[in-house]
N, C-alpha and C positions, 0 to 999 in steps of 0.2 A: 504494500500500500504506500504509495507514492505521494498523496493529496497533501497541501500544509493544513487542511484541515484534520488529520492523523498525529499524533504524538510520534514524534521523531523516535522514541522509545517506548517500547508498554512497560510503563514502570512497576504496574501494578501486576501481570504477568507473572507468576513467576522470580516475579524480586527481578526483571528484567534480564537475568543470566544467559546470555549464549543467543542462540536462533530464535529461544524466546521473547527475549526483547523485541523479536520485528516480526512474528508469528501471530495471528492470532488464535483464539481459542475451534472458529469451529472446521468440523472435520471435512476433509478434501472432498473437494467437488459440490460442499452446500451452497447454496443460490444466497445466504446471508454475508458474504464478505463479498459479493458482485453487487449485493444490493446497495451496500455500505459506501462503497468503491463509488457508486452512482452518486448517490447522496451526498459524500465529502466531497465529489466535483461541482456536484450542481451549488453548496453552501460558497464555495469558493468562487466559482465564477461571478456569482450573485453578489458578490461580497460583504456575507454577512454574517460572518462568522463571529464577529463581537458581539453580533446580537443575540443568536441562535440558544436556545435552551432545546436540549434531546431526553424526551422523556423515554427512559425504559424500565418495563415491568419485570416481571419471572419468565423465564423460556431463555432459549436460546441467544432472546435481546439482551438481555440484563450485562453483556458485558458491553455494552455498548463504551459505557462508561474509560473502559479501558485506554479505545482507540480513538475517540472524538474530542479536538481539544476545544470543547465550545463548554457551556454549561450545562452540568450535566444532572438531571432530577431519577433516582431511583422510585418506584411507584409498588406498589404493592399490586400483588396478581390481579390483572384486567383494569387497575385501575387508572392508569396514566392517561384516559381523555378527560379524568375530572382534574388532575393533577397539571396536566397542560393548560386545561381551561382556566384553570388558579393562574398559571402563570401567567398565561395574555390577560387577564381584568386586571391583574396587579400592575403589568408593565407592559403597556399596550404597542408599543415598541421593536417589543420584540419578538423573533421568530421563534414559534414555538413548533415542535418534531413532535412525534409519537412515532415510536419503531416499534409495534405490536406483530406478534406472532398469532396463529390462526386459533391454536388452545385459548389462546390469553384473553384474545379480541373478541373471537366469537364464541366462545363459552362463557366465562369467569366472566369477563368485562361487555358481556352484548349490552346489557341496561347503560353503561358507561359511555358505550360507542356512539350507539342511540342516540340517548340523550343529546349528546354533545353535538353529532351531527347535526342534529336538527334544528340545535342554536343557530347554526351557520356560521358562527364566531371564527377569523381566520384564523386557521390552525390547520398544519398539514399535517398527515397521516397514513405511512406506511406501514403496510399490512404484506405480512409474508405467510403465504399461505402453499404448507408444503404437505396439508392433508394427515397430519398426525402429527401427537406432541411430541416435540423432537426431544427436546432436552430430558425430559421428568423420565423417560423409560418409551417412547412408544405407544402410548395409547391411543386409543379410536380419539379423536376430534371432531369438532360439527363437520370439518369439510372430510373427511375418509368418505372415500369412495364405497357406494354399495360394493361387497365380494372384498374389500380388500381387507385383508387381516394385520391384526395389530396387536400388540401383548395383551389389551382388555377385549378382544373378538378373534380370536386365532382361526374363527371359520370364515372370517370374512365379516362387512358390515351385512347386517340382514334390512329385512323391513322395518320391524321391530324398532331398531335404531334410530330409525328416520331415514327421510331423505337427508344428503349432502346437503350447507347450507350454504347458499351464495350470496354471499354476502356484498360483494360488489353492487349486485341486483339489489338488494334490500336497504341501500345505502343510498341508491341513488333514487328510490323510491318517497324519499322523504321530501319535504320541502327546504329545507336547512343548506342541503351541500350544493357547491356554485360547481364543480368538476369531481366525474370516478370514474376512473377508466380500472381496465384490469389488463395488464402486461405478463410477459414471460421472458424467460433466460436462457432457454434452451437451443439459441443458433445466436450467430453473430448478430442477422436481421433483426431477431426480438432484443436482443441486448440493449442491441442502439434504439430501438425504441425507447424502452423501457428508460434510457437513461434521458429519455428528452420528456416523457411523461412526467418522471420524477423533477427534474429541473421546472417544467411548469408549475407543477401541483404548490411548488416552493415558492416561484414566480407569483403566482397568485395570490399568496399572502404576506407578500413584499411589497406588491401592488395595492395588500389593502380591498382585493377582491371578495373574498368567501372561503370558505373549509373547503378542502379538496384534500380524494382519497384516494389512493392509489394501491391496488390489491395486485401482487407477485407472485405468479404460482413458481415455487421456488422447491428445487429438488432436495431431498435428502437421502443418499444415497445410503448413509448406516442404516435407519428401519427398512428401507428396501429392499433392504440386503443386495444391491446393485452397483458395478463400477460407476464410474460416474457419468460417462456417456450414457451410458442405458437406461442411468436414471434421468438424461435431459430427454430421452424420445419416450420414455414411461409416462411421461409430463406431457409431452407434444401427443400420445397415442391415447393415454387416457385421461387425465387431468382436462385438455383441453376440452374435450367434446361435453363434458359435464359444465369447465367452467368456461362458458366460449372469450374469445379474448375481446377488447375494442374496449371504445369509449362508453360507456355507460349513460352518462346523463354531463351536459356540458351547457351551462348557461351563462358564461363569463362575459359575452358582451353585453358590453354598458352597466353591468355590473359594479357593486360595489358597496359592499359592507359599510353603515354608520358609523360614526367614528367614535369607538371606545376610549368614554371620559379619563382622563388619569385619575387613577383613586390620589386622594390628598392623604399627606402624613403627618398635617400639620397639626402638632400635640393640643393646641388648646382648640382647634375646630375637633378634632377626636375627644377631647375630654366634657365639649359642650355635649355633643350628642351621646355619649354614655352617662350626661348627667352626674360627672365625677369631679374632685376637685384636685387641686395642687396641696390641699394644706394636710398638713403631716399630721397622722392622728396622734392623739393622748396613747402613751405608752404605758403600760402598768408595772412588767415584767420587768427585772433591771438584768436578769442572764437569761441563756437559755436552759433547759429543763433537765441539765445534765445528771441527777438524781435516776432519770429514767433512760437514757442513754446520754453519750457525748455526744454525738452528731444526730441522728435520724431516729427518731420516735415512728412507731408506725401504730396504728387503731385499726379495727374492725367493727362498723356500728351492722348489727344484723339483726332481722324483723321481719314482720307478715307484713304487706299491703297497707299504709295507715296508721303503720307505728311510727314513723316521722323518723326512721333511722338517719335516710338519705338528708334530710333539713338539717338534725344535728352534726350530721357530720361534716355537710355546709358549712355552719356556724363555727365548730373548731377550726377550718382552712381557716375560715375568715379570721378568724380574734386570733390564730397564726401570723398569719400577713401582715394585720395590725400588728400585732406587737414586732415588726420585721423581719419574720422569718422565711425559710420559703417551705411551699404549703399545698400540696397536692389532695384532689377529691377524687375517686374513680367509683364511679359507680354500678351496680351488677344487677341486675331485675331479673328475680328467678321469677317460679310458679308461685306468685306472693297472692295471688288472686285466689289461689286454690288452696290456700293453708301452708304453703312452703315458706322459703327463704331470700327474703332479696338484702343484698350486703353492699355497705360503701368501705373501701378501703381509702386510708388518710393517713399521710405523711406529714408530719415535721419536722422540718432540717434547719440545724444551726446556719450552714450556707446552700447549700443546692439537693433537692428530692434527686438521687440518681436513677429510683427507679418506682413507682407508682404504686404497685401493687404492694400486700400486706399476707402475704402467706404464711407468717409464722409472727402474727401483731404481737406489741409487747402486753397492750391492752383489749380486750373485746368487750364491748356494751351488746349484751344480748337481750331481746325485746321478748323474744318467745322459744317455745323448747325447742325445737327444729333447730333453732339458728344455733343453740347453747351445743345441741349435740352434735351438731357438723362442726364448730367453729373449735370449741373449748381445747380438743387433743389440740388444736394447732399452735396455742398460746406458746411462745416461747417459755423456757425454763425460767420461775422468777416473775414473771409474768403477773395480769392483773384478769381478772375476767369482773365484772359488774351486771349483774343481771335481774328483770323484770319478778321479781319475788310474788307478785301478786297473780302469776298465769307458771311460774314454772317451780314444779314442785319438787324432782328430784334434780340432781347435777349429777353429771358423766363422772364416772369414775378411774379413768383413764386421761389424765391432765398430767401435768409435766410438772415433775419436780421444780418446789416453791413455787406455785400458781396460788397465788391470794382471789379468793372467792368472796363478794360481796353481796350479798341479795339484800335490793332495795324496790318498794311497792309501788313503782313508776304507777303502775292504772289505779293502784289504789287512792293515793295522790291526789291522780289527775281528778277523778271521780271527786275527791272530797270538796276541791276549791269547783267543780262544778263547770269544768272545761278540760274532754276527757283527749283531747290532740297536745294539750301540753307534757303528756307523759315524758316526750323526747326529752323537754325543758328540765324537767325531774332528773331524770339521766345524765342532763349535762352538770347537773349540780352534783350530783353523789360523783360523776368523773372528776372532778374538780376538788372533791372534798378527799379521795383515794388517792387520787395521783399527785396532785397540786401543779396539774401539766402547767397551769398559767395562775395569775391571781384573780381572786375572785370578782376584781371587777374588770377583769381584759374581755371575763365570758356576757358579766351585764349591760358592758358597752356594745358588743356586739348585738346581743340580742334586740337594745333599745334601736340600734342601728337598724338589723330586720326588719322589725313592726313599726317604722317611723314615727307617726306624729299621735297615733292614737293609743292614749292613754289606758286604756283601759285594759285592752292587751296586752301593754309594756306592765301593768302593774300584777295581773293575775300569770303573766311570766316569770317577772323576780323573785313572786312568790314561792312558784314551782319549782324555780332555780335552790330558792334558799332550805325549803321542806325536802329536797331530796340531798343537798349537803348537810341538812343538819342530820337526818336518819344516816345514811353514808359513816358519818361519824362514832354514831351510835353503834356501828354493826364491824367495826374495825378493829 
């Protein structure tokens, strides 16, 4: 690969060592390094290589990364038309790529592809469609040919399966895309097409035209089990009559995409419209909670549907934040509708949350039995568990050395002050009064924060707050 839009090195290769520094990864005779070959000439011709953002998902694309020196977005499987579409509203500017395989695009990502098409929003997108997933092992794909076998249909695709899905067809079928043609690799003739498709499709949205798609019936000769000639006439003999080649749908004259506003960055136009302020809030805390780790605090608030897990665990990130830490929510919605278990997991970090989740919390607020008897074995050693006393009657017997157990009557509480959704508020005071994760007024500032101006709420909260740290106290 010759193009300067190619790294003079694949540094990442291999650690660059030997043939592999100027080799890429896929195997002899695949129609994806001619595609590439196309694509780094047509960026460079155009010259628009400062601009260019190349989005690649999972498949065979993914090392795209490796050999294009533009910028480069990894995408989660099928997802790079939403991830491309991110990139152009951000930075209308720039040329945004999708290098999608036929697994990727038209399985995992067809809702993705769709969609985005349909916008019309310019953004080109290449699609290599070689009829089965190359990278993952072989398997059948939407495009595998009826009769053709694959590690997941070894007798061939049947009916059952479906028809092959043509995706070019169904692409240009929308109202959204301004050009989709469908090219080939298999002779010199198609080549040179194909590379002048590609340079338009690209042209298009340089011009500020419309989304243009450009679908590759591109060989792979390892599932074929074929040299590599025989896999370009396997493509020419069967591929094509299924997937016929030409222009699809082509409405570029006079043409022309509205012109995507620049988002603005400017902080206090962002801070009007979140309704947020510059002033540094009241601090309570004067360290962080190093009592319960030195860095990273992790919680578990878990509960049925309506126990307000997910809100309390809210309100910790926030009175986090506030007191300047950093402060992570992630939240999980089982079968909470049907009597199960839906959990927020929540980090607290002296400096930066590394990673979100809370699989082995120091602390767990458990709201109902379910959540006590899946959650409690996971308490780290040492640990803290806190739970609804008034709905759970026995506790798991398999907990981790030093796991401190607190049962406090969250609904019974709530019940008495005669507002039976503040139970969480209940919780957050027995958490406060066990742990001492923050002081007792970082949690009442928040909370007033919450429910803003009405009083009434803020005072049958504090209350809630204060009746479940004063019993908490009682039960320690």
């Amino acid at each position: 690969m010759s193009s300067p839009v190619f790294y003079r090195q694949f540094e990442r290769h291999d650690h660059a060592a030997g043939l592999h520094a100027h080799s890429t990864t896929y195997c002899p005779g695949c129609g994806h390094g001619v595609v590439q070959k196309f694509l780094a000439e047509a960026i460079d011709d155009l010259g628009v290589q400062d601009r260019t953002v190349l989005v690649s998902p999972v498949g065979c694309s993914v090392f795209s990364y490796y050999y294009f020196d533009v910028g480069n977005s990894q995408a989660a499987h099928g997802r790079a038309p939403a991830v491309a579409l991110g990139h152009k509203t951000a930075n209308p500017d720039s040329i945004v790529i999708c290098y999608q395989g036929d697994g990727d695009l038209a399985s995992i990502g067809l809702a993705e592809i769709i969609s985005t098409a349909q916008l019309g929003v310019p953004i080109t997108v290449i699609f290599a469609n070689n009829a089965i997933y190359g990278m993952t092992g072989g398997q059948m794909a939407p495009t595998t040919l009826l009769g053709q076998p694959t590690s997941t249909s070894p007798s061939g695709r049947g009916l059952l399966a479906g028809q092959p899905l043509k995706v070019a067809e169904m692409i240009a079928g929308l109202d959204g895309p301004v050009f989709v043609e469908r090219v080939a690799l298999y002779d010199n003739k198609h080549r040179t097409h194909a590379k002048r498709a590609i340079e338009k499709a690209l042209r298009l949205q340089v011009d500020g035209v419309g989304f243009a798609f450009i679908e590759v019936l591109s060989e792979c000769p390892i599932h074929l089990h074929l040299e590599p000639e025989a896999a370009e006439a396997w493509v020419h003999e069967h591929m094509e009559p299924v997937f016929p080649l030409g222009v699809k749908k082509d409405t570029t004259d006079g043409a022309r995409y509205p012109t995507i506003p620049t988002p603005t960055f400017d902080a206090e136009r962002t801070l009007e419209v979140l309704g947020a302020t510059t002033d540094e809030p009241t601090r309570f805390a004067t360290e962080f909670p190093v009592h319960l780790d030195p860095d990273d605090i992790s919680l578990k608030l878990a509960g049925a549907g309506g126990d307000g897990a997910q809100t309390a665990a809210m309100l910790i990130t926030r009175a986090a934040i506030g007191e300047g830490f950093d402060a992570t929510h992630i939240p999980s919605y089982g079968p909470e509708s049907r009597g199960g278990t839906s959990y927020a997991d929540v980090h607290v970090a002296k400096t930066e949350v590394l990673a979100p989740a809370a699989p082995h919390p120091h602390v767990l607020v458990a709201f109902n039995a379910p959540s006590l008897t899946k959650f409690g074995p996971t308490v780290r050693p040492g640990g803290v568990i806190i739970y609804d006393s008034s709905v759970i009657g026995a506790v798991p017997d398999t907990l981790a050395d030093g796991v401190r157990l607190v049962g406090v009557p969250f609904t019974e509480v709530a019940k008495d002050l005669g507002a039976p959704v503040v139970k969480n508020v209940v919780a957050l005071g027995a958490l406060q009064a066990v742990t001492q994760l923050f002081p007792t007024e970082t949690f009442l500032a928040t909370i007033r924060t919450a429910v803003g101006n009405k009083a009434d709420l803020a005072a049958v909260n504090e209350h809630a707050f204060t009746r479940g740290a004063t019993l908490a106290h009682t039960r320690t």
